[in-house]
C-alpha positions in Angstrom: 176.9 -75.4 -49.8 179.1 -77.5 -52.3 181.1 -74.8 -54.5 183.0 -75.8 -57.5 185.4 -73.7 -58.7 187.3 -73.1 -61.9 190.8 -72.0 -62.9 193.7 -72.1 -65.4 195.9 -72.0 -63.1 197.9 -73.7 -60.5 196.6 -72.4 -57.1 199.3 -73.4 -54.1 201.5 -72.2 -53.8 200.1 -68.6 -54.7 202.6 -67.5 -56.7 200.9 -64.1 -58.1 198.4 -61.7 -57.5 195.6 -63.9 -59.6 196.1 -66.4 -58.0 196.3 -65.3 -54.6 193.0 -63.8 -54.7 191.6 -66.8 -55.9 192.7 -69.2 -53.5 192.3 -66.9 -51.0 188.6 -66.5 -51.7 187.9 -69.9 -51.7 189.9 -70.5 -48.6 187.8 -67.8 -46.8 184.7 -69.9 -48.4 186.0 -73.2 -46.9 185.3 -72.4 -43.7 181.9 -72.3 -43.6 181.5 -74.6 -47.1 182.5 -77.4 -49.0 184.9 -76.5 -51.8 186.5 -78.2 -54.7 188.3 -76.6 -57.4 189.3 -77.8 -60.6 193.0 -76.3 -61.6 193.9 -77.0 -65.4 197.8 -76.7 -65.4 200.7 -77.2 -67.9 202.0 -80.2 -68.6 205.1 -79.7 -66.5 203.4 -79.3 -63.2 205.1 -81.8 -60.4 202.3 -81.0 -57.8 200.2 -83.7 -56.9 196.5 -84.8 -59.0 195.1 -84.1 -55.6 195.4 -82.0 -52.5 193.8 -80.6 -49.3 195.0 -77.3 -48.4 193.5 -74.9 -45.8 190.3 -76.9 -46.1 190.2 -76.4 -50.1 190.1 -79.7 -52.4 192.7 -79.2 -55.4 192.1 -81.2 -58.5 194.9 -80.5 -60.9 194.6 -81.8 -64.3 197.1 -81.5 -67.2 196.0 -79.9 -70.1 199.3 -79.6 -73.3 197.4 -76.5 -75.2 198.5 -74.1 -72.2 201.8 -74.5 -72.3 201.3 -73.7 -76.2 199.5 -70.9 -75.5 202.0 -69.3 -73.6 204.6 -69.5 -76.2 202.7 -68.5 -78.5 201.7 -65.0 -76.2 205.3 -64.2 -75.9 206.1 -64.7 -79.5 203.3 -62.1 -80.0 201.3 -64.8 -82.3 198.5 -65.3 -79.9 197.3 -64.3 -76.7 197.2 -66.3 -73.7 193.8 -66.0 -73.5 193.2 -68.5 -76.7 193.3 -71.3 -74.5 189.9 -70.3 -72.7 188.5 -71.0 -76.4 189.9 -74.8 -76.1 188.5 -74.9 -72.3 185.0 -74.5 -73.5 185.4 -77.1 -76.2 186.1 -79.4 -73.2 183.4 -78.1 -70.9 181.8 -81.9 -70.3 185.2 -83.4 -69.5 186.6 -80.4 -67.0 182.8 -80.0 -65.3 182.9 -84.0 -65.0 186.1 -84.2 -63.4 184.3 -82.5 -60.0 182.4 -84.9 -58.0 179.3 -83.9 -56.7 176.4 -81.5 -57.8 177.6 -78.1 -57.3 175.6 -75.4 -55.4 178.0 -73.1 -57.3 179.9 -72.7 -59.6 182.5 -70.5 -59.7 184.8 -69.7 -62.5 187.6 -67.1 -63.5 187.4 -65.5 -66.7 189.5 -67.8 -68.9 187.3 -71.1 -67.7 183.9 -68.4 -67.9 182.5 -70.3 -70.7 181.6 -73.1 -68.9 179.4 -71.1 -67.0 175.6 -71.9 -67.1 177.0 -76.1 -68.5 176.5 -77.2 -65.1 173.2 -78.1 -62.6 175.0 -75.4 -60.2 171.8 -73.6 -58.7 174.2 -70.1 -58.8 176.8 -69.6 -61.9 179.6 -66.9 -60.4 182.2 -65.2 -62.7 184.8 -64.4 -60.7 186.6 -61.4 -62.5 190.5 -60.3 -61.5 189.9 -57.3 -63.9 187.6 -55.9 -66.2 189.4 -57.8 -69.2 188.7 -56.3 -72.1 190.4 -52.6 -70.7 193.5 -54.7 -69.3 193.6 -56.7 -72.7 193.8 -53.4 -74.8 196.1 -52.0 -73.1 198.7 -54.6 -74.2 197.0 -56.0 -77.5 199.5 -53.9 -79.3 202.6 -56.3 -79.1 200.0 -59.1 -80.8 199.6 -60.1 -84.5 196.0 -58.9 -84.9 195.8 -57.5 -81.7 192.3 -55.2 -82.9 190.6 -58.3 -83.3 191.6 -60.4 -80.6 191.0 -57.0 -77.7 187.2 -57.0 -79.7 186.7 -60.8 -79.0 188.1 -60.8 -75.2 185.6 -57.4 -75.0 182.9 -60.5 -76.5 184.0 -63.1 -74.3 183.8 -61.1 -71.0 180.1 -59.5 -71.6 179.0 -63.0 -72.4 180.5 -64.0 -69.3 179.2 -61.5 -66.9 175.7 -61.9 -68.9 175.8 -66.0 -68.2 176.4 -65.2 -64.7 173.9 -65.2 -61.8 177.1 -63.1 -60.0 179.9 -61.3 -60.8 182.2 -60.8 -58.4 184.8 -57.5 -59.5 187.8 -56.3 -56.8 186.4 -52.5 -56.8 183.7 -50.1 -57.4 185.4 -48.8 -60.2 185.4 -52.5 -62.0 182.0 -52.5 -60.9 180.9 -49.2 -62.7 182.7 -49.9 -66.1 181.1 -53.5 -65.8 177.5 -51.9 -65.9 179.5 -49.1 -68.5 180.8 -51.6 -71.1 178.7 -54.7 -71.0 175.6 -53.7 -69.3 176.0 -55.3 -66.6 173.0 -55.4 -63.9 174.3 -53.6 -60.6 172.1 -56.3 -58.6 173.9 -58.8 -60.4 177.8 -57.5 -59.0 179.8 -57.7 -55.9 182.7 -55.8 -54.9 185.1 -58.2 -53.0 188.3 -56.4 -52.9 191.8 -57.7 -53.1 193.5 -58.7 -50.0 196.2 -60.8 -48.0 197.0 -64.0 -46.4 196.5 -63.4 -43.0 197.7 -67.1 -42.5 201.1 -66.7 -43.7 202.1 -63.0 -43.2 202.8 -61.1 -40.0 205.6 -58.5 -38.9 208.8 -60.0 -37.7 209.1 -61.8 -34.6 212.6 -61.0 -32.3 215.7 -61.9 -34.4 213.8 -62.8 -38.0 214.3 -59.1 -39.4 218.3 -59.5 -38.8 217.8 -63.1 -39.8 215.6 -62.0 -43.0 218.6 -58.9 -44.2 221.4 -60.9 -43.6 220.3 -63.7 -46.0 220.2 -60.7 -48.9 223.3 -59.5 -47.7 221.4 -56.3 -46.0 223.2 -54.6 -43.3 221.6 -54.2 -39.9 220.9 -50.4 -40.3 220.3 -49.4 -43.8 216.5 -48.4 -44.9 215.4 -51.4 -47.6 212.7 -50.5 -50.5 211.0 -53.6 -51.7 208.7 -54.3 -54.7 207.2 -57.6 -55.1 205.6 -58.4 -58.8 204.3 -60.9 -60.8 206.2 -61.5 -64.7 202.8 -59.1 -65.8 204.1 -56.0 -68.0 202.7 -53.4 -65.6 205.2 -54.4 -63.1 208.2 -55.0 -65.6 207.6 -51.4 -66.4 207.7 -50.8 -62.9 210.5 -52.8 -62.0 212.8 -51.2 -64.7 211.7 -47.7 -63.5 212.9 -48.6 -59.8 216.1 -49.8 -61.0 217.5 -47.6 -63.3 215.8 -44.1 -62.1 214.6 -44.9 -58.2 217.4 -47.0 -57.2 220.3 -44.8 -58.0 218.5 -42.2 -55.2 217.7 -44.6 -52.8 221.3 -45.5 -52.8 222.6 -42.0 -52.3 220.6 -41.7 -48.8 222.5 -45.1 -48.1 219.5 -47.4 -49.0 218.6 -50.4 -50.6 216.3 -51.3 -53.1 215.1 -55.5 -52.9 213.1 -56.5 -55.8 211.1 -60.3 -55.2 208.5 -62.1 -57.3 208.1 -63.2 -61.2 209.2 -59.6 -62.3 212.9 -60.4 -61.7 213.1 -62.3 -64.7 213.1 -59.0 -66.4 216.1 -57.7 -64.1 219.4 -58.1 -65.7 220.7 -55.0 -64.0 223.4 -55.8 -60.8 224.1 -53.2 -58.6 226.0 -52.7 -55.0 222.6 -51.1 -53.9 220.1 -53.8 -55.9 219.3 -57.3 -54.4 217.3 -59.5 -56.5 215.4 -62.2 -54.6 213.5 -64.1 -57.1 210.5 -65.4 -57.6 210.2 -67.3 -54.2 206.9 -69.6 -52.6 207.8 -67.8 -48.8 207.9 -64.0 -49.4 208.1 -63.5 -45.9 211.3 -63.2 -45.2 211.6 -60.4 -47.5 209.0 -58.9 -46.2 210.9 -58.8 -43.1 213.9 -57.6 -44.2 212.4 -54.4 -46.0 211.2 -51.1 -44.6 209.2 -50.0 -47.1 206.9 -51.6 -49.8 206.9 -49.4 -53.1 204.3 -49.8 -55.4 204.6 -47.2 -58.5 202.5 -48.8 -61.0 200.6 -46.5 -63.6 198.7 -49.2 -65.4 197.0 -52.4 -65.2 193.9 -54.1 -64.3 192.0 -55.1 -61.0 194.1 -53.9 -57.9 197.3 -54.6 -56.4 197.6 -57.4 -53.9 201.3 -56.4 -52.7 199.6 -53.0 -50.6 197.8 -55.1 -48.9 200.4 -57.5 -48.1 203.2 -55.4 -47.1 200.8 -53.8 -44.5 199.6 -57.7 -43.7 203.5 -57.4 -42.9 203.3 -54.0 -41.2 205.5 -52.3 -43.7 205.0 -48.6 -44.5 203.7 -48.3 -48.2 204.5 -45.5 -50.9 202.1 -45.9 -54.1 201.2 -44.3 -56.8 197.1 -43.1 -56.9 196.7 -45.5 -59.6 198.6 -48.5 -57.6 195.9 -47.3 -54.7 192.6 -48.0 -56.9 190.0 -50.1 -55.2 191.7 -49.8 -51.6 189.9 -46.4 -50.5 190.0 -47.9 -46.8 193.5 -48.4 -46.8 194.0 -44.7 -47.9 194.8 -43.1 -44.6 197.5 -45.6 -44.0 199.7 -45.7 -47.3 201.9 -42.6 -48.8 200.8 -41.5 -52.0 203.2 -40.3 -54.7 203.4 -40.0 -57.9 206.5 -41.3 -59.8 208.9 -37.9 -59.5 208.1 -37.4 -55.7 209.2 -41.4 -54.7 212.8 -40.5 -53.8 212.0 -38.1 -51.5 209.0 -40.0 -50.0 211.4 -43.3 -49.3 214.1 -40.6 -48.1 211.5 -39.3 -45.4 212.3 -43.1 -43.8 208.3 -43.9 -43.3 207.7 -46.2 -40.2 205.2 -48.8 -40.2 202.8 -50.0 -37.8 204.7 -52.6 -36.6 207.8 -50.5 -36.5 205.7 -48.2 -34.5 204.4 -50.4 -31.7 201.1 -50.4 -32.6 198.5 -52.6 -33.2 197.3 -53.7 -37.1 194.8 -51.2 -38.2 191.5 -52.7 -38.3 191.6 -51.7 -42.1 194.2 -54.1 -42.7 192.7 -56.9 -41.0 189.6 -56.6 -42.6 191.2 -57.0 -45.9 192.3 -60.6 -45.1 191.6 -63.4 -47.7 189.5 -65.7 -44.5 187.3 -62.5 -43.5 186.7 -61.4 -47.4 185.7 -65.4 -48.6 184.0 -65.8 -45.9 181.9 -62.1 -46.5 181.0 -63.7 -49.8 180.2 -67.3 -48.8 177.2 -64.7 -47.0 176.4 -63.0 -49.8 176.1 -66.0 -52.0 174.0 -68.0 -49.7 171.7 -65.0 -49.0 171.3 -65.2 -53.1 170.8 -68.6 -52.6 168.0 -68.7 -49.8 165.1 -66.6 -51.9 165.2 -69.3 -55.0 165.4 -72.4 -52.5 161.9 -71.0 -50.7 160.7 -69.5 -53.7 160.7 -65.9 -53.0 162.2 -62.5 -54.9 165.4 -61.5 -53.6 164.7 -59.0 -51.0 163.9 -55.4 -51.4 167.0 -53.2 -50.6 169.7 -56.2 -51.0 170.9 -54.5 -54.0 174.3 -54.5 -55.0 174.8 -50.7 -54.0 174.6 -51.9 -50.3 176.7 -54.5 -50.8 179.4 -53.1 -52.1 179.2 -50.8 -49.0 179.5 -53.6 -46.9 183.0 -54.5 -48.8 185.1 -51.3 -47.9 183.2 -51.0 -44.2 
């Protein structure tokens, strides 16, 4: 199959959690497919016009109105998602910068409106969230923010009504899709979040000494780490670690680490507080920490850092809601809710890898190759019944699939 894909943003490095799942989905696809995808970036972007990584072809193109739409989201005047409006204008000259006629096309919300422009034989809306909940939970800081969460509610049902698939990170995405927009349950797939299993692994001899004395991390002392995208779920987060979590962490003689796009937010300096940055190899600071936390109460989709920091064989204390759409890595993760953290980091949780044991099959089943690859299947099997003609089959329906996803 020949796949075109469709994003706003830059894909590699995979800087956050949208756009890790999204190049790691089509990396999983390009092993078995072609795939191309179309990146429209800000103006500013150094990376190259062109680019072969892990088998996927990156076209970047420049497009001015993003950057404007950025500003114009954190002045509160518009949202970022206006520029999806300018990306359909432009649906001849994005879907014409793709050589080749396209099995698929594939598209993330913001570029959704091309959907169904194209002579792909399978239109596939790949959604990071269901939109219009994540939208309304932070239209409030917006000039008009009523209207704009009732036109992204629009813009998604027409989406996952254009598309031949919809492909959500959970069954609970999956039920409100059918919920809100009517969505057909034999037109969904769960493909849940996951974890590059090309780039993260536990700490060979020396690296985890290696990885703490670059922070300035004593040999001995338990490290905490959060790792977050600049998204206000994980500011909200962030500030919670560091001015009620941290304080306790550093009485039992810890350290907190915080890595990722969220530090902007941190202004805070503490003897107990190391602040890595937002940095295109998180995994040294996966090996210097102990611990991942993840104590997010809101947000959309899943979160991609469980998955990683047990990619990384790190022990894992999250909240219920951080734990949504990862029911297979249950058994393997504390759960606490925000009042009970201190004493759940204090209890020192090990690891597998700090146990000696092998990664849980759960873990590597959630890697981004295995999960592209389980829907590069499930696409062509779509696929097969048009080319000779026939229904899809009885009992393919999207209830089985999604069984297949957590199995």
């Amino acid at each position: 199959m020949l796949i075109h894909g469709l994003v706003d943003n830059d894909l590699h490095p995979a800087r956050f959690g949208g756009t890790q799942r999204a190049f790691g989905l089509f990396r999983g696809l390009a092993r078995a497919h072609e795939v191309q995808v179309l990146s429209i970036v800000p103006n500013r972007t150094r990376s190259p016009r062109e680019e072969r990584v892990a088998g996927v072809t990156l076209l970047r193109r420049k497009a001015w109105y993003t950057s404007l739409a950025w500003r114009l989201d954190r002045a509160g005047l518009l949202p970022l998602q206006s520029a999806a409006e300018i990306h359909a204008r432009s649906a001849r000259r994005w879907l014409g910068t793709l050589p080749g006629r396209p099995d698929v096309l594939a598209a993330e919300f913001a570029l959704a409106g091309l959907l169904g422009r194209s002579a792909a034989r399978l239109d596939v809306h790949l959604s990071q969230n269901v939109e219009a909940d994540f939208f309304a939970t932070t239209a409030r800081r917006l000039a008009f923010g009523a209207a704009w969460t009732a036109r992204i509610r629009d813009r998604e049902r027409r989406a996952v009504q254009r598309a031949g698939l919809t492909v959500v990170v959970s069954e609970e995405d999956a039920a409100r899709m059918i919920d809100l927009h009517g969505a057909e349950a034999a037109r969904l797939e769960v493909i849940p979040n996951g974890w590059d299993e090309t780039a993260i692994r536990p700490p060979a001899a020396g690296e985890r000494q290696r990885a703490r004395a670059a922070l300035g991390l004593g040999p001995d002392a338990p490290v905490a780490l959060f790792v977050g995208s600049d998204a206000p779920h994980n500011r909200d987060a962030a500030r919670w670690l560091v001015e009620r979590l941290g304080p306790e962490v550093a009485k039992a003689g810890g350290m907190l680490v915080l890595a990722g796009g969220v530090c902007r937010s941190i202004g805070t300096r503490a003897p107990w507080l190391r602040v890595a940055g937002e940095v295109d190899d998180l995994l040294p600071v996966l090996h210097a920490a102990d611990v991942g936390l993840n104590p997010v109460l809101q947000g959309g989709g899943s979160n991609v850092k469980v998955p990683t920091c047990l990619g990384a064989g790190l022990a894992v204390v999250t909240t219920s809601f951080g734990l949504r759409g990862y029911a297979s890595l249950a058994p393997l993760v504390t759960v606490a809710e925000p009042a009970d953290f201190a004493a759940a980091v204090a209890a020192r949780p090990r690891g597998w890898a700090a146990r000696g044991e092998a990664m849980p099959a759960a873990v590597a089943a959630h890697g981004w190759g295995p999960l592209g690859e389980q829907l590069g299947a499930r696409i062509a099997r779509r696929l097969a019944p048009q080319s000779t003609g026939h229904a899809r089959p009885a009992g393919d329906s999207a209830a089985s699939s999604r069984r297949e996803a957590v199995a």
